[in-house]
C-alpha positions as CSV (number, residue, x, y, z in Angstrom):
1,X,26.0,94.9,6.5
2,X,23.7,95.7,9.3
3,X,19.9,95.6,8.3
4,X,17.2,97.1,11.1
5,X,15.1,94.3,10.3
6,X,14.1,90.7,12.0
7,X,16.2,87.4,10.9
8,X,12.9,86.1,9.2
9,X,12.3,89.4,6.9
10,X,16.1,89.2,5.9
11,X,16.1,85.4,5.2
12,X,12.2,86.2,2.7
13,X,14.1,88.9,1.0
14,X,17.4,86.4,0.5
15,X,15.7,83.3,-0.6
16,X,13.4,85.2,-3.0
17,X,15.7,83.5,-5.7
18,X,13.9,84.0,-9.0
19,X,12.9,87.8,-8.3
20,X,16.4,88.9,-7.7
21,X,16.8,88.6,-11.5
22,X,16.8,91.8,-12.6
23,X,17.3,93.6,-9.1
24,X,20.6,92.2,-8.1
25,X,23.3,93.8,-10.3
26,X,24.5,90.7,-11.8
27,X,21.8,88.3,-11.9
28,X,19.9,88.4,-15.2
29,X,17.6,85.6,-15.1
30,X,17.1,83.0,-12.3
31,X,15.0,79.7,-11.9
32,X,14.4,77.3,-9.0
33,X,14.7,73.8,-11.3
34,X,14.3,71.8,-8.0
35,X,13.7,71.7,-5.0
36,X,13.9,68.7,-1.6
37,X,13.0,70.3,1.7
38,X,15.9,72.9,2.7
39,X,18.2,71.6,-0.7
40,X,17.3,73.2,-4.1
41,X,19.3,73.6,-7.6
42,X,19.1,77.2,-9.0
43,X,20.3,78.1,-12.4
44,X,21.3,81.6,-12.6
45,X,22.7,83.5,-15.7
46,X,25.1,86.6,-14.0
47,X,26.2,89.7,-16.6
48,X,28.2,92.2,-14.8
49,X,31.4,94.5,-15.4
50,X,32.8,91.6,-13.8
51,X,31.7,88.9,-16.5
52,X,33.6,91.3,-19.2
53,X,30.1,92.1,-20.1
54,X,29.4,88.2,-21.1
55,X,26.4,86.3,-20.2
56,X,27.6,83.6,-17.6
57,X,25.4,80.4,-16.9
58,X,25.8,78.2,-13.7
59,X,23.8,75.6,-11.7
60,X,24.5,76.0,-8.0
61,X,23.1,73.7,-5.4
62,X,21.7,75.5,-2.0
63,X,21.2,74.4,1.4
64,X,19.2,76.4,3.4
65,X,19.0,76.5,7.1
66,X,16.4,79.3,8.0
67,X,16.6,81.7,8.5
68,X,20.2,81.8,9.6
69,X,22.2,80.2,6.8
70,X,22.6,79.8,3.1
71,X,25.3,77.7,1.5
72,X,25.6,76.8,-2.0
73,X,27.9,75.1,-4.5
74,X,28.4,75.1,-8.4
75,X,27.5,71.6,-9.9
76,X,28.1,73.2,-13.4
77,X,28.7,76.9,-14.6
78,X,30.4,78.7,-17.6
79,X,33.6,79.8,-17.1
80,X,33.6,79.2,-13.4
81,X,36.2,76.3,-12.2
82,X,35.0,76.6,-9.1
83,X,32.2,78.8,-6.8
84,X,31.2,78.1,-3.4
85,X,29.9,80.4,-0.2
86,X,27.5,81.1,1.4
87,X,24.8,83.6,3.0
88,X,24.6,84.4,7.4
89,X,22.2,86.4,9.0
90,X,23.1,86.9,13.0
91,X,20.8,88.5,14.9
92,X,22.4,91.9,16.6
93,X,21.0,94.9,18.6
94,X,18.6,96.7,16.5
95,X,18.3,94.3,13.2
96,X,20.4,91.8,11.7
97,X,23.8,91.5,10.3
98,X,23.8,90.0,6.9
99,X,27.3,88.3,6.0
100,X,28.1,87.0,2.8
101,X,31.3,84.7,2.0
102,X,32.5,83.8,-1.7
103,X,35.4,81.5,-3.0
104,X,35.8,81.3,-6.5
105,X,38.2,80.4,-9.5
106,X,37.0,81.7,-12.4
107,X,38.3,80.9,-16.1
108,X,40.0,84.0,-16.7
109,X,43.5,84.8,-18.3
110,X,45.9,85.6,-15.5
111,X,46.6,89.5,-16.4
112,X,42.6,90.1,-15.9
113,X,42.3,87.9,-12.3
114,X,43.0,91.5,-10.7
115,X,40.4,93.7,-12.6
116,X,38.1,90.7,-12.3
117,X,38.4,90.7,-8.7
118,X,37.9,94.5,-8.2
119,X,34.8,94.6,-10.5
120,X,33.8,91.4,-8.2
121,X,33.9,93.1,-4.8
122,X,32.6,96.1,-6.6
123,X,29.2,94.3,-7.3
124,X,29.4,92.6,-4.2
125,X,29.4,95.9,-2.4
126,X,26.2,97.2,-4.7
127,X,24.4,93.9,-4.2
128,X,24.4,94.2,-0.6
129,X,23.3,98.0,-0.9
130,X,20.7,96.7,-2.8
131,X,19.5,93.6,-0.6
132,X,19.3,96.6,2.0
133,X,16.9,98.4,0.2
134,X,14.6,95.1,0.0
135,X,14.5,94.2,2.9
136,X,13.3,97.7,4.4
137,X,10.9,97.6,2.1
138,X,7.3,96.9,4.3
C-alpha cells in the first residue's frame, strides 16, 4: 500500500508492537519480552478466521533496521512449522509505500491449507487497511 506519510511516522506506527493488540485483526495480545539494540523477541497470541477461531501463541524474533526494514522469525509458535517475513517501507512521491512479505507453514490438515490461505490474505489485506488508518492519524 501507499501511505501519504514520512518513512519515520510509518516505521512509529509499525513498531508500536504491544498496542497493535487489539487493533490489528488478528493480534489479540502482544508483549515485547526482550529487547538488544535493533533485535527484540515478541510474543504475540493471533485469533483470526484464519486460526479457525483458535487462540494461536508464537515467539518471533525481530530485527529492525529503521525506519526501512523489519524482519522477523518464529523461535517457537503453536501450530506454526514455520513463519518468517518481513516489513519495507520505501520512500515514493507523496508518502511511503509499505510492503509486507510472509512465508509460512502452518499445522493444518491438507483439505483446509486453501481456506486457510484465503482467510490469510483476507486479514492481510484488512491489516494493511488498518495500519493505513494509523498512520494518518496526527
Amino acid at each position: 500500500i501507499t501511505v501519504p506519510v514520512s518513512p519515520q511516522q510509518a516505521w512509529r506506527v509499525l513498531t508500536r508492537y504491544e498496542a497493535m493488540a487489539g487493533l490489528m485483526p488478528d493480534i489479540k495480545q502482544a508483549k515485547v519480552l526482550s529487547r538488544q539494540g535493533s533485535q527484540l523477541e515478541l510474543a504475540q497470541t493471533y485469533q483470526a478466521p484464519y486460526t479457525f477461531g483458535l487462540p494461536i501463541k508464537a515467539r518471533l524474533r525481530l530485527v529492525e533496521q529503521a525506519p526501512r526494514q523489519l524482519n522477523y522469525t518464529l523461535i517457537s509458535g503453536e501450530r506454526i512449522r514455520s513463519l518468517s517475513g518481513s516489513w519495507t517501507i520505501t520512500p515514493v512521491q507523496g508518502g511511503v509505500k509499505l510492503e509486507h512479505r510472509i512465508a509460512i507453514d502452518p499445522e493444518v490438515p491438507a483439505f483446509l491449507r486453501s481456506t486457510y490461505f484465503e482467510l490469510s490474505e483476507a486479514n492481510l489485506l484488512e491489516s494493511m487497511r488498518v495500519l493505513k488508518r494509523l498512520m494518518l492519524q496526527p
